[in-house]
C-alpha positions as CSV (number, residue, x, y, z in Angstrom):
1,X,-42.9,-30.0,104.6
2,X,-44.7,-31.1,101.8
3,X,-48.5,-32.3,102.1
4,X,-47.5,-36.2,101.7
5,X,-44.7,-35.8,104.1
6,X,-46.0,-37.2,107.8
7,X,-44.2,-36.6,110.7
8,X,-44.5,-38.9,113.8
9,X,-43.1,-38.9,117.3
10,X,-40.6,-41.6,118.0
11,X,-40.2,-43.2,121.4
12,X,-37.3,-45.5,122.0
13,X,-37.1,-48.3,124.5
14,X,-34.2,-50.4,125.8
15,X,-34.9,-53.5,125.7
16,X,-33.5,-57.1,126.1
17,X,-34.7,-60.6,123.9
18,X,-33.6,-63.9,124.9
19,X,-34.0,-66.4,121.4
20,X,-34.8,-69.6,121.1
21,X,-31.1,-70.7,120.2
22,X,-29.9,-68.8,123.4
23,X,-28.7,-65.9,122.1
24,X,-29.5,-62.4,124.3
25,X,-29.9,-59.1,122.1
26,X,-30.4,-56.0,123.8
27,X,-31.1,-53.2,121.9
28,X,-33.9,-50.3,121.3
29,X,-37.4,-50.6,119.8
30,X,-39.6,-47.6,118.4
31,X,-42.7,-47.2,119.7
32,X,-45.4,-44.7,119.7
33,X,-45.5,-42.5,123.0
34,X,-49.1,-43.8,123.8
35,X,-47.5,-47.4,123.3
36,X,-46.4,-50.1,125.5
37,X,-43.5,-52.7,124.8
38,X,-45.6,-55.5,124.8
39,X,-47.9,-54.4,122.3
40,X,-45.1,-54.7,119.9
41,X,-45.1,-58.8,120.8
42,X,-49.0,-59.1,121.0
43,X,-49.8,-57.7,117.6
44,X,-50.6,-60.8,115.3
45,X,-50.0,-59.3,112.4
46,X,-46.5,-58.3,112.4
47,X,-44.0,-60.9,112.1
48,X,-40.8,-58.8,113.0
49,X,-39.7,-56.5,115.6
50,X,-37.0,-54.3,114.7
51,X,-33.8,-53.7,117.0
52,X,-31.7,-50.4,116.4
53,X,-28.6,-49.8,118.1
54,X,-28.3,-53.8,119.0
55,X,-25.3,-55.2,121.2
56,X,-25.4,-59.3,120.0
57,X,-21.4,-60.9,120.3
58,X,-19.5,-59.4,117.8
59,X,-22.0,-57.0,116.7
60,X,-22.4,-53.4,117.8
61,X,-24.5,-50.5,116.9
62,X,-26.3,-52.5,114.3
63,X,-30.1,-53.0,113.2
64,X,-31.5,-56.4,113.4
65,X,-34.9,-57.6,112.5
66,X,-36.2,-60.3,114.9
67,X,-38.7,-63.0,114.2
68,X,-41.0,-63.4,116.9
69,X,-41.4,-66.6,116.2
70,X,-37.9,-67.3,117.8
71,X,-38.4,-65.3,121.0
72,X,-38.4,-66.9,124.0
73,X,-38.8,-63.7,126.2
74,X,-38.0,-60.1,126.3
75,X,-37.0,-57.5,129.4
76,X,-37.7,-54.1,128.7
77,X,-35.3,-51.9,130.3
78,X,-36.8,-49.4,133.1
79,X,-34.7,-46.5,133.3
């Protein structure tokens, strides 16, 4: 690994986001280990959460960036 080459842990979370036109995405966000969900929705300056592996009507397996402007609430998934 090369000095300018970081690596970070990765924690993925199922979770589920209602939107303010009524659509429900569920999906996984990355978070640090030492993270909770709903910092991800309480931090002012980021405008976007991203979704990976997002299951939204016709769409499967994709990435979708989500203003949180539009988000009426979101489940995280207990396993």
């Amino acid at each position: 690994m090369s000095s300018q080459e970081t690596s970070y842990a990765t924690e993925y979370r199922l979770i589920t986001v209602r939107t303010t036109d009524g659509s429900t995405i569920n999906g996984k966000v990355n978070i640090s280990p030492d993270q909770r969900v709903s910092e991800l929705f309480t931090r002012s300056d980021i405008s976007f959460i991203v979704m990976v592996d997002v299951v939204l009507k016709d769409a499967v397996g994709k990435t979708r960036f989500i203003n949180k402007d539009h988000i009426v609430w979101v489940e995280p998934d207990d396993l």
